[in-house]
N, C-alpha and C positions, 0 to 999 in steps of 0.2 A: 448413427445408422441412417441412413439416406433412402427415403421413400418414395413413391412414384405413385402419378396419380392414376398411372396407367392399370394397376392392380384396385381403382377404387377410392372413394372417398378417406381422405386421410386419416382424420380420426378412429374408422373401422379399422383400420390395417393397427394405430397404435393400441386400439384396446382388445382386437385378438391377440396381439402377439402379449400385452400385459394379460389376456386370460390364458394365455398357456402359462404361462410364468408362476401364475399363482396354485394350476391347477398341477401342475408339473413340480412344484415345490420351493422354485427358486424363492417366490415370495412368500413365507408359511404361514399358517392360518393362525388371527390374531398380530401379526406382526406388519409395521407400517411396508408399505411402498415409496418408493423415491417419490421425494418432493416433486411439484409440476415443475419448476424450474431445472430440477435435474432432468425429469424426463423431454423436457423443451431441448434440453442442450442432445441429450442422447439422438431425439430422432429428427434433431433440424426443423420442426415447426415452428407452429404459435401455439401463443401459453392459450387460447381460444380451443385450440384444438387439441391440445392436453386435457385441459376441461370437460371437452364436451365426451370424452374415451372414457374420463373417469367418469364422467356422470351417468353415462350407459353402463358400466359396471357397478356402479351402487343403484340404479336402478331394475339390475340384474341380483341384484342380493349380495355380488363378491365382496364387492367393501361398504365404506362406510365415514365420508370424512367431514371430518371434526375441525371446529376452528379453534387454531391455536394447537391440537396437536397434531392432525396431517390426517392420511387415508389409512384405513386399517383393513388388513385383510378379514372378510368374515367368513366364508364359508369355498372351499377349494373342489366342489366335486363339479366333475364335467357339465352335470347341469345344475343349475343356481334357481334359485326364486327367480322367475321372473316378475314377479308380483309382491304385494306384501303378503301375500296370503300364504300362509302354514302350509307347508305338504302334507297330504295325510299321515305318513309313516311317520315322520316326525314327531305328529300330534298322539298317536298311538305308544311311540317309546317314551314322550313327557309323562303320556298316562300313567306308564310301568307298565303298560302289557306287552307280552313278548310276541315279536313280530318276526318268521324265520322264513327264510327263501328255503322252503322245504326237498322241490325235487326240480331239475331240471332238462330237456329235451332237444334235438334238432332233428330236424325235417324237413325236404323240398314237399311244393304244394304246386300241384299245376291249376293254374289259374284260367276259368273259362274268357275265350277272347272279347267275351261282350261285360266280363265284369270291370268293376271301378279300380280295382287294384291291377288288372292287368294291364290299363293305359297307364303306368307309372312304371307297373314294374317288367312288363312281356310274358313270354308263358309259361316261366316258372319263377319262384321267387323261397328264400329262408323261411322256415315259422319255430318258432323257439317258443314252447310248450314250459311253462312255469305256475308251480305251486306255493301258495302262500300259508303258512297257519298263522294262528294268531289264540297263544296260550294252549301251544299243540294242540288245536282243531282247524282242520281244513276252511281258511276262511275267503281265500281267494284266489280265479283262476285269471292267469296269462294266457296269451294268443298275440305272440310280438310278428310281424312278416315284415321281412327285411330284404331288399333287391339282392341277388345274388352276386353283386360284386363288393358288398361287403365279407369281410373275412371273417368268419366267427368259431371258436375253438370248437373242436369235436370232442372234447371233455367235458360231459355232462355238470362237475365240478365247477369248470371254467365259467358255463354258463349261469351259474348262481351269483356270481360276478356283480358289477352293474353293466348293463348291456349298454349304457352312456359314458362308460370309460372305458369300456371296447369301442364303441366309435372316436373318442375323444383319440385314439390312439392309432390311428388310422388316417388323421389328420381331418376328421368332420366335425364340425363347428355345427351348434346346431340355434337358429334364427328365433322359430318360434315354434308353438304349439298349440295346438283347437282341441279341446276336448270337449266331448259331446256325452251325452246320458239319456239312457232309457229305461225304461222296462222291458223285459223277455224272458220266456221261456229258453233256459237255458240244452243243448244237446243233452242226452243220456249220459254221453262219456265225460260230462264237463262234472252233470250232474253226480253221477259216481266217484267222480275227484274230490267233489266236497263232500260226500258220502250223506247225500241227501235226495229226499223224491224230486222230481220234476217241479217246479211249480216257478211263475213270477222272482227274476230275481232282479237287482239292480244291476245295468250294465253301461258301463263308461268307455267309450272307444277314444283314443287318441290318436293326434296326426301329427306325425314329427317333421318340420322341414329345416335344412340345412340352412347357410347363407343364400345358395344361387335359388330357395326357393323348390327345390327337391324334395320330394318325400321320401324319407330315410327308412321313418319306423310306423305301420300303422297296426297297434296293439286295441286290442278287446280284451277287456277284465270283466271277468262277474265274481260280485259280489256275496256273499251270505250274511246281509245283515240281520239275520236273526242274531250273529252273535255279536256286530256290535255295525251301529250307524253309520254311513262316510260324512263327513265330519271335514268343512270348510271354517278355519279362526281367518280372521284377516286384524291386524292391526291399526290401527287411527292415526 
């Protein structure tokens, strides 16, 4: 396979195309990936630059390799650990509690021309309205807004989905992400979703951006940790 520096740093191009691979199946989870010297011969580089594709992908959480028996795949969903730190859902199904994408939603939102979302996205944008329980009790609310040239199912179904292998599938790689945490009083209707009073809830917003640096997904969750903590493990 013959690369070009014209598309970007070499390495980037070899460890996207190896995260589709993985995320798409070719390479299945738990199971090695061709040696660096296969992947060397495959895309014409240096074994340098093999290296440094795989190293971004086990520092993304996808693999994992091991001297003496090779790179293993560990985890294939569109989006990976980027850190060592546990995902919360993750941390909640280790628990045993049951964790359900309850009800799902789509909506255009017009966005005022002086807000922060409207310099990303113009004057209207997706909002995908999502419910969480947690041991059938309403334990947490979604508010995902998504530019309108993403494509997203009009089956409420669909969108229970993961909303990062509806991008994944679309061709959007996504770079990084900033999440941020407050406290707020949550709206009425947020507040009726969890079927609780008004009062102080925990609220965590996050910012999705692509490779070029785009903001893809900027979602608002409130929480009800009356029924249980958010809950950060990190590993050593």
């Amino acid at each position: 396979m013959k690369l070009t520096l014209k598309k970007g740093p070499l390495y980037v191009q070899v460890k996207e195309i190896l995260k589709k691979r993985i995320i798409s199946g070719v390479y299945p989870k738990n199971s090695l990936i061709p040696s660096e010297l296969e992947l060397k011969e495959e895309f014409n580089v240096s074994l340098i630059t093999i290296r440094r594709a795989v190293e971004e992908l086990s520092h993304q959480g996808y693999v994992e390799k091991r001297s003496g028996v090779g790179t293993t795949v560990l985890d294939n969903h569109a989006v990976s650990k980027l850190s060592k730190g546990q995902r919360f859902s993750e941390y909640l199904i280790k628990e045993g509690y049951h964790l359900k994408k309850e009800s799902a939603s789509l909506s255009t939102v017009h966005l005022e021309e002086s807000s922060e979302l409207a310099k990303h996205y113009g004057k209207t944008c997706n909002c995908v309205e999502r419910l969480y329980t947690l041991n059938d009790k309403p334990y947490i609310h979604f508010k995902h807004y998504i530019p309108k040239n993403v494509t997203l199912p009009d089956n409420p179904d669909a969108l229970l989905d993961s909303l990062y292998e509806i991008f994944f599938q679309q061709g959007i790689t996504f770079h990084r992400f900033k999440d941020e945490f407050g406290v707020e009083v949550p709206d009425q209707s947020i507040a009726d979703a969890l079927e609780i009073e008004r009062k102080p809830l925990l609220h965590r917003i996050r910012y999705s951006y692509d490779v070029n640096e785009t903001l893809i997904e900027y979602s608002v969750a409130v929480y009800n940790t009356d029924i249980h903590r958010y809950v950060v493990n990190f590993d050593v």
